[in-house]
C-alpha positions as CSV (number, residue, x, y, z in Angstrom):
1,X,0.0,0.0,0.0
2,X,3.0,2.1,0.6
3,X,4.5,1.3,-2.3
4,X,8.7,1.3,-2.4
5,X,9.4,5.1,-1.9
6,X,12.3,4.3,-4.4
7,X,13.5,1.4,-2.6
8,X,11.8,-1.9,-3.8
9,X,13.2,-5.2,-2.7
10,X,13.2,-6.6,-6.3
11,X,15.5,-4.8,-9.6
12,X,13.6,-3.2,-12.1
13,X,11.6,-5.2,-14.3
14,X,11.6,-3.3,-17.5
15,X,15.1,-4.4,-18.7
16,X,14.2,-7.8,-18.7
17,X,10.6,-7.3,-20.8
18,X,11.0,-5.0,-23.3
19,X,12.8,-7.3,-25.0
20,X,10.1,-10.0,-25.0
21,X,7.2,-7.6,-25.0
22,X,6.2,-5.6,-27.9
23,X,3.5,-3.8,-27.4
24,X,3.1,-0.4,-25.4
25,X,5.1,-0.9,-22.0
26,X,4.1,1.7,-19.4
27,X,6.3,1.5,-16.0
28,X,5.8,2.9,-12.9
29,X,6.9,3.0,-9.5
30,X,8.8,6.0,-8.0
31,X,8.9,8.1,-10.8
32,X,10.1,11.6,-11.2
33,X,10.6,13.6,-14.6
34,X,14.0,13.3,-14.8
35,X,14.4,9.5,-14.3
36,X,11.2,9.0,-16.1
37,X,12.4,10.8,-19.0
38,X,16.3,8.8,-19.1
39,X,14.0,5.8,-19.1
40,X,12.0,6.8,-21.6
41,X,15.0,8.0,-23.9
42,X,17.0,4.6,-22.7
43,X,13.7,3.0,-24.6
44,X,13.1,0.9,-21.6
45,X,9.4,1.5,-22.0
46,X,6.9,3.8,-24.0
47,X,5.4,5.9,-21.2
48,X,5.7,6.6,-17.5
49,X,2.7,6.6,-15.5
50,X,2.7,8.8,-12.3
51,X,1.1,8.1,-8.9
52,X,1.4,10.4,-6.0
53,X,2.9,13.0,-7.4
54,X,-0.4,13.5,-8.4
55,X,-2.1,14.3,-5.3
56,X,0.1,17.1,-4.6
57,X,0.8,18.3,-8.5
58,X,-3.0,19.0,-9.6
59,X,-0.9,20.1,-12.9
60,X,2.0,17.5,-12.5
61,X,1.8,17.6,-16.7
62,X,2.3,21.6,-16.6
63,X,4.7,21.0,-14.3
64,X,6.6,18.8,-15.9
65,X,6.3,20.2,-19.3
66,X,8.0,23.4,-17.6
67,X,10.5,22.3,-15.9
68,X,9.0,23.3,-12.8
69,X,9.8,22.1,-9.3
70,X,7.0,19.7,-8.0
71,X,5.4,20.1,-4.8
72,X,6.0,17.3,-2.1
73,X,2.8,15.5,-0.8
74,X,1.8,15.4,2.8
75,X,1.8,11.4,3.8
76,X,-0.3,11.9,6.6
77,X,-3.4,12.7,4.9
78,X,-3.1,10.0,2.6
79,X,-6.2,7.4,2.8
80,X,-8.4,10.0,5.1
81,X,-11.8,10.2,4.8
82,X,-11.4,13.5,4.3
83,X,-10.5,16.5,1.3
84,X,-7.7,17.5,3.1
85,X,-4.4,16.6,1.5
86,X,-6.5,15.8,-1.9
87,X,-8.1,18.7,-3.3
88,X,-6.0,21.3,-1.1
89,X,-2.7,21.3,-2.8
90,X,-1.8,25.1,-5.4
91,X,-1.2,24.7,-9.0
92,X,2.6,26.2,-9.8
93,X,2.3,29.8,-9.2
94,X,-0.3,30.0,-6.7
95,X,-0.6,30.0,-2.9
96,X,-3.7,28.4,-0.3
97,X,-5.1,31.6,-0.1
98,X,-6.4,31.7,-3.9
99,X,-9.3,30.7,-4.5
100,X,-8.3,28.6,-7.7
101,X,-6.3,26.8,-5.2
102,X,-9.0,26.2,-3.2
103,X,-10.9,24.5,-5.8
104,X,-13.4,27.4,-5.9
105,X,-12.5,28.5,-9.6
């Protein structure tokens, strides 16, 4: 549920089946632009598919497109039964006291 946070007990997977494989391979698993894009050029799969950064990045494509810095996500409100830690986070550019950022665009 955790997932690794960059440190998984088994190697990387897509070495070994994009040679067997040939259809669209999309990897995942502690992703950030930089490494996703090196994997990407490397040809190790066709695209990256993000997870948590996500919740904290409502424009993580933006973002990423830009070149910008992404936002970390707060771990403790992960899984509440709450909005809090979900729909709370700025775009790039703005602060909690927007209201864009509040969701009330």
């Amino acid at each position: 549920m955790d997932g690794t946070f960059g440190v998984g007990y088994l190697h990387p997977l897509a070495a070994q089946i994009r040679p067997r494989f040939k259809g669209t391979l999309i990897l995942n698993s502690d992703f950030d632009p930089v490494r996703a894009q090196a994997e990407i050029d490397a040809g190790a799969g066709d695209a990256i598919a993000f997870g948590r950064p996500f919740i904290s990045n409502p424009d993580l494509v933006e973002r990423i497109a830009s070149g910008l810095p992404l936002s970390p996500d707060d771990r403790e409100t992960w899984f509440t039964q709450d909005t809090k830690g979900y729909t709370d986070y700025p775009a790039a550019g703005q602060d909690l006291a927007t209201p864009a950022a509040k969701g009330n665009a």
